[in-house]
C-alpha positions as CSV (number, residue, x, y, z in Angstrom):
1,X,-1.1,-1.4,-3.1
2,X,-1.5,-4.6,-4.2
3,X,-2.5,-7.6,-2.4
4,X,0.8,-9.9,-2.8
5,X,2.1,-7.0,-0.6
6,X,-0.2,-7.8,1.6
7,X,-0.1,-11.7,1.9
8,X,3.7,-11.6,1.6
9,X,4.0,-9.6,4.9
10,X,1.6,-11.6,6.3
11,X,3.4,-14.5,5.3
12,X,6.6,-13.5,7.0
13,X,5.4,-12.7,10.3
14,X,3.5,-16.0,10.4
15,X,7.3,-17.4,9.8
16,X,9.2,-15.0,12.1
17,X,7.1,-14.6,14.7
18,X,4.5,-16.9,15.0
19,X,1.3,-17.3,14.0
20,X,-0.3,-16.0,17.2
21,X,1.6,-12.5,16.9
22,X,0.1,-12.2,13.4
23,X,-3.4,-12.9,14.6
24,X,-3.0,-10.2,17.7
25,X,-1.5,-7.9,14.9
26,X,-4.1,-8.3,13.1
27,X,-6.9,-8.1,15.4
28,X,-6.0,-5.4,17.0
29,X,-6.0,-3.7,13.6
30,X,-9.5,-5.0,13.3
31,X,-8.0,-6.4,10.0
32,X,-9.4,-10.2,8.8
33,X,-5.6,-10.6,7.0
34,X,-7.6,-11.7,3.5
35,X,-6.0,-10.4,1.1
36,X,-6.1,-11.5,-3.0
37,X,-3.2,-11.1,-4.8
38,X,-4.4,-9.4,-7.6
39,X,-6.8,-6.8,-5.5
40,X,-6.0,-3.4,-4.8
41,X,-5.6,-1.8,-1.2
42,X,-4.8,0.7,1.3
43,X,-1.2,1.5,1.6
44,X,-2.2,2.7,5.1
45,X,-3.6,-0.5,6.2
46,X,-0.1,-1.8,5.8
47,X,1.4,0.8,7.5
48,X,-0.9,0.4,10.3
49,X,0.0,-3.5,10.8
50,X,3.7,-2.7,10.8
51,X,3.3,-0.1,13.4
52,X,1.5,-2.8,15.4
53,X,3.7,-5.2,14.5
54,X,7.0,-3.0,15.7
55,X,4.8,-2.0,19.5
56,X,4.1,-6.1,19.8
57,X,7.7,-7.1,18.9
58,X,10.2,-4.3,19.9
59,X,10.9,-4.1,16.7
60,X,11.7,-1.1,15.2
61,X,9.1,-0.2,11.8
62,X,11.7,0.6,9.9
63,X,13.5,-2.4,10.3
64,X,10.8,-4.4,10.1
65,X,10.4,-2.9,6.6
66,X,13.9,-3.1,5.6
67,X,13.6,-6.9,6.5
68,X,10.0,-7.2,4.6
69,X,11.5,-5.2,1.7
70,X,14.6,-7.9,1.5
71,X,12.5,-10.9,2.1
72,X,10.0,-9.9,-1.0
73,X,12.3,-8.9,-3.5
74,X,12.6,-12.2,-5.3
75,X,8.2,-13.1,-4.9
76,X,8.6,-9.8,-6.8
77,X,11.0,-10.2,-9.2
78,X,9.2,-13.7,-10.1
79,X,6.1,-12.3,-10.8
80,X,6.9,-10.0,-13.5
81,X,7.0,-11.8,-17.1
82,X,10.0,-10.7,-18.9
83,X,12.5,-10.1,-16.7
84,X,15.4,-13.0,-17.4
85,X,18.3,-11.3,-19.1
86,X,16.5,-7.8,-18.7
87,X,19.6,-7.5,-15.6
88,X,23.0,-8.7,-14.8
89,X,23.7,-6.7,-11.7
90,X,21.9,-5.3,-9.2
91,X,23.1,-1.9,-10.9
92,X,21.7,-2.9,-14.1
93,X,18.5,-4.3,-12.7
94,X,17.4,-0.9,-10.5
95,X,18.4,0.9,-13.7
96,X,15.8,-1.2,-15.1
97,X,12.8,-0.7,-12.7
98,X,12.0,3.3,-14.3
99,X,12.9,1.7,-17.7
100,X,10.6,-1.6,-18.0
101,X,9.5,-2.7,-14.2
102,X,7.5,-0.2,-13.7
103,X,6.2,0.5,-17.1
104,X,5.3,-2.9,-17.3
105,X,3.2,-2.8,-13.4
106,X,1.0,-0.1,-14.9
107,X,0.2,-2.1,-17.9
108,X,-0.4,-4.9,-15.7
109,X,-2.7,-2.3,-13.2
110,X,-3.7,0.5,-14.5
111,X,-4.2,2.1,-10.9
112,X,-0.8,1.3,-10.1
113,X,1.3,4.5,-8.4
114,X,4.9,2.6,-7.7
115,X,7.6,4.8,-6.3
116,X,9.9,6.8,-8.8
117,X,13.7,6.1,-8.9
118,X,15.6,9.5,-9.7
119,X,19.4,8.9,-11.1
120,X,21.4,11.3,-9.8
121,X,25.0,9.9,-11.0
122,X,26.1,6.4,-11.9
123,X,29.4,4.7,-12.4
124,X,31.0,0.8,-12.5
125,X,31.2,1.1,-8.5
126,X,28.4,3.9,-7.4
127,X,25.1,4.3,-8.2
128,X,23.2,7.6,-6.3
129,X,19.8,7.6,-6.9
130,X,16.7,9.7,-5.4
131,X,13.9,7.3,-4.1
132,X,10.3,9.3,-4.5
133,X,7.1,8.2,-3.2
134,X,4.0,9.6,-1.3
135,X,4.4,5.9,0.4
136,X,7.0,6.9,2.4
137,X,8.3,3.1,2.4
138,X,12.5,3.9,2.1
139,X,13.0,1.2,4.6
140,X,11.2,-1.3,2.2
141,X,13.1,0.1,-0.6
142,X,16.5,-0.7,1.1
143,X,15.5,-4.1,1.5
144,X,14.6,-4.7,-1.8
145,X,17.6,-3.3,-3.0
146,X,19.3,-5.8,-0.2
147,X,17.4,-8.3,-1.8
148,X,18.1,-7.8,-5.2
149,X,22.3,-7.4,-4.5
150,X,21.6,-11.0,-2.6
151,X,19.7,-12.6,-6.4
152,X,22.8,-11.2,-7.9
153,X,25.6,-12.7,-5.4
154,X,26.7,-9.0,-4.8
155,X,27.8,-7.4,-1.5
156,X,26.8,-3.7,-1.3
157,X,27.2,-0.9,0.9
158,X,24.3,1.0,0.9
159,X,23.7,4.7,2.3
160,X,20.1,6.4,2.5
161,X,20.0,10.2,3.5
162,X,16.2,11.7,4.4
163,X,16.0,14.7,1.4
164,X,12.5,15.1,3.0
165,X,11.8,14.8,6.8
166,X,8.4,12.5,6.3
167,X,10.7,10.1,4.6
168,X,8.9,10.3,1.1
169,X,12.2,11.8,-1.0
170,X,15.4,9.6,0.1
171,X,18.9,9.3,-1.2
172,X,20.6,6.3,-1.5
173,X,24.1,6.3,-2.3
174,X,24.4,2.3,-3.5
175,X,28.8,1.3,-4.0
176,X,29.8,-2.3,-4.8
177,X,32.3,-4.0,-2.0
């Protein structure tokens, strides 16, 4: 996983809950929080600092994800060359992560193992798509696609439904409003 994961989480839970809460998180993760942008790291370790995070906050993980996933989308989307015009809609743009975003991350990292998007069935008001990944990150995934509906001025109703029980195969059933 790449470091602007890293930092950006960091980053948020310097701004949401102070930077004392990130330093206990991280210390009792025995983490030093440096993190380069452009390095590659443990998924886990991530994982790990959310679970801390969730225990030191009351927070649940998953919506502590879901609210990560939404506040990254857009250091995301500007940090992949291309993308103006590629999207009109937040329907249009997750079509386009199998079809260019990703494509274009392994190019850019050749280590790179992003989630997989699986259409299922698509229409002008319903878009049901499988999300796939050994991550087992949905939670993020819903707030990206929060995040992206937000960039395109769009209010969604979104559904996820476990299709595995460790989280790693979900189905999210995304209708406009």
């Amino acid at each position: 996983m790449k470091g602007i994961i890293f930092a950006e989480f960091l980053e948020l839970v310097e701004d949401t809950f102070g930077l004392e809460t990130c330093q206990k998180m991280l210390d009792e993760n025995q983490n030093d929080g440096v993190y380069t942008s452009v390095g590659t790291y443990d998924h886990k370790d991530l994982v790990k600092l959310i679970v801390t995070l969730s225990k030191l906050t009351g927070v649940s993980a998953e919506d502590l994800q879901q609210v990560y996933g939404k506040s990254i989308f857009k250091t995301l989307y500007n940090s992949m060359p291309g993308l103006e015009g590629k999207a009109d809609s937040t329907f249009s743009f997750i079509n386009s992560v199998e079809e260019y975003i990703h494509i274009e991350v392994k190019k850019l990292y050749s280590n790179a193992n992003p989630p997989t998007f699986k259409f299922v069935s698509a229409n002008e008001t319903q878009l049901i798509m499988d999300y796939v990944s050994a991550r087992c990150m949905s939670h993020v995934c819903l707030g990206l696609i929060q995040g992206c509906a937000d960039h395109f001025n769009e209010t969604i109703d979104i559904k996820m439904d476990p299709i595995s029980e460790d989280h790693s195969e979900v189905r999210f059933t995304i209708k406009t409003v």
